[in-house]
C-alpha positions in Angstrom: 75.9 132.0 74.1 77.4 130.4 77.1 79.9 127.9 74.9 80.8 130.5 72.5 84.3 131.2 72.1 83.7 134.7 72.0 83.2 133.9 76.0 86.6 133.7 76.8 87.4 137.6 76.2 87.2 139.6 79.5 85.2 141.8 80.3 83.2 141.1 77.3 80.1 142.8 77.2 76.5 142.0 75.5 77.2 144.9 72.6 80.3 143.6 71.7 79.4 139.8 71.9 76.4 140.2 69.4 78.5 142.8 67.0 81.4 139.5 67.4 78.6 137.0 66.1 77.2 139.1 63.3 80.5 140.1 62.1 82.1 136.2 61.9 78.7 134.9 60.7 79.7 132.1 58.1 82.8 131.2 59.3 83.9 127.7 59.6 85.6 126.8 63.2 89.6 127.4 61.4 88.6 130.7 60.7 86.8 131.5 63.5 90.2 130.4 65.8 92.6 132.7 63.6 90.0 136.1 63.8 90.0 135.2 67.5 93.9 134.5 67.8 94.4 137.7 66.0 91.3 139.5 67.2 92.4 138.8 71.0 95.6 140.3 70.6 94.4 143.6 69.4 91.6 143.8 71.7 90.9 146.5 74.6 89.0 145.1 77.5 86.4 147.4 79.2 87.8 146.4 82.3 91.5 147.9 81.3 90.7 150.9 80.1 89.0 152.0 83.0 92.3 151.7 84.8 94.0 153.5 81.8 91.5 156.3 82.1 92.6 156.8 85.7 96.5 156.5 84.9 95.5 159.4 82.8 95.0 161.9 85.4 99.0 161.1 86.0 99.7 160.4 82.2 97.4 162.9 80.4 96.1 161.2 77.1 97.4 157.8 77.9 94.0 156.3 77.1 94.0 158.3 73.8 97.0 156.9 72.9 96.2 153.2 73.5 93.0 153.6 71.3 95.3 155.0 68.2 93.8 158.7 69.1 97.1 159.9 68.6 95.9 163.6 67.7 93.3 163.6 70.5 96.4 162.0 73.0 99.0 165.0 72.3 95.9 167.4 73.0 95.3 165.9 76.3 99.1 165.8 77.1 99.2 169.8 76.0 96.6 170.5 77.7 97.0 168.3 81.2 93.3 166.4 79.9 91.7 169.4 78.8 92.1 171.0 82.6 91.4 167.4 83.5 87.7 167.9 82.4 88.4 165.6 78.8 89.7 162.9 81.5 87.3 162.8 83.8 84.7 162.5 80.4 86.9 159.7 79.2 86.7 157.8 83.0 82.6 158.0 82.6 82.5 157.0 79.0 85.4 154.5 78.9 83.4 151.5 78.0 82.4 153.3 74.9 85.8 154.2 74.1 86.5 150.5 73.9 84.0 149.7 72.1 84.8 152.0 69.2 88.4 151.4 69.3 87.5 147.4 69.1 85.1 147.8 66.4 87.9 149.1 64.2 89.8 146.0 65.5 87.4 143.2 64.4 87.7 145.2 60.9 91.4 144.6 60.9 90.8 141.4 62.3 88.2 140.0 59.5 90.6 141.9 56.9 93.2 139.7 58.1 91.6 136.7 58.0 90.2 137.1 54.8 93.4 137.9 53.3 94.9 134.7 54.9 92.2 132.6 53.2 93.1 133.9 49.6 96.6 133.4 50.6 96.1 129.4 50.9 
């Protein structure tokens, strides 16, 4: 676990780590560096969106918006967070909303990759 590559994400936590190994099982080290180069770059860190989820109580929806919940964004904006109450859920449960939001990414991410590999 410790010398994983998966190791160098921040604010990785045990969930995501073990969802990373089963979903990049049988993957040689090339393609194991590009789902990570591309994976990294989409990624939400736990540790960000906490921060995001408190910017929202200035920016209503902001963390909405940064996890592509574009519809669920404009209702907070409308609605200043759902009288704040929809923020202040967000701000418990924000490790969960990064967690969703980066399980779509390691889809994209392994779709990618894949695709890249028929390519050569």
């Amino acid at each position: 676990m410790y010398n994983s590559p998966f190791m160098m994400l921040p604010g990785i936590s045990p969930q995501e780590f073990s969802y990373l190994q089963t979903a990049t099982t049988g993957f040689n080290e090339q393609q194991l560096n590009g789902f990570l180069m591309i994976y990294s770059s989409k990624r939400r860190s736990p540790d960000d969106m906490i921060l995001y989820c408190v910017l929202g109580f200035f920016v209503p929806g902001l963390a909405r918006f940064l996890v592509n919940q574009i519809g669920m964004g404009i209702l907070y904006f409308l609605t200043y967070g759902l009288c704040a109450i929809g923020t202040i859920i967000d701000l418990v449960n924000y490790k969960d909303l990064a967690f969703e939001y980066n399980q779509k990414m390691v889809f994209e991410s392994l779709q990618m990759v894949k695709m890249g590999n028929r390519i050569q």
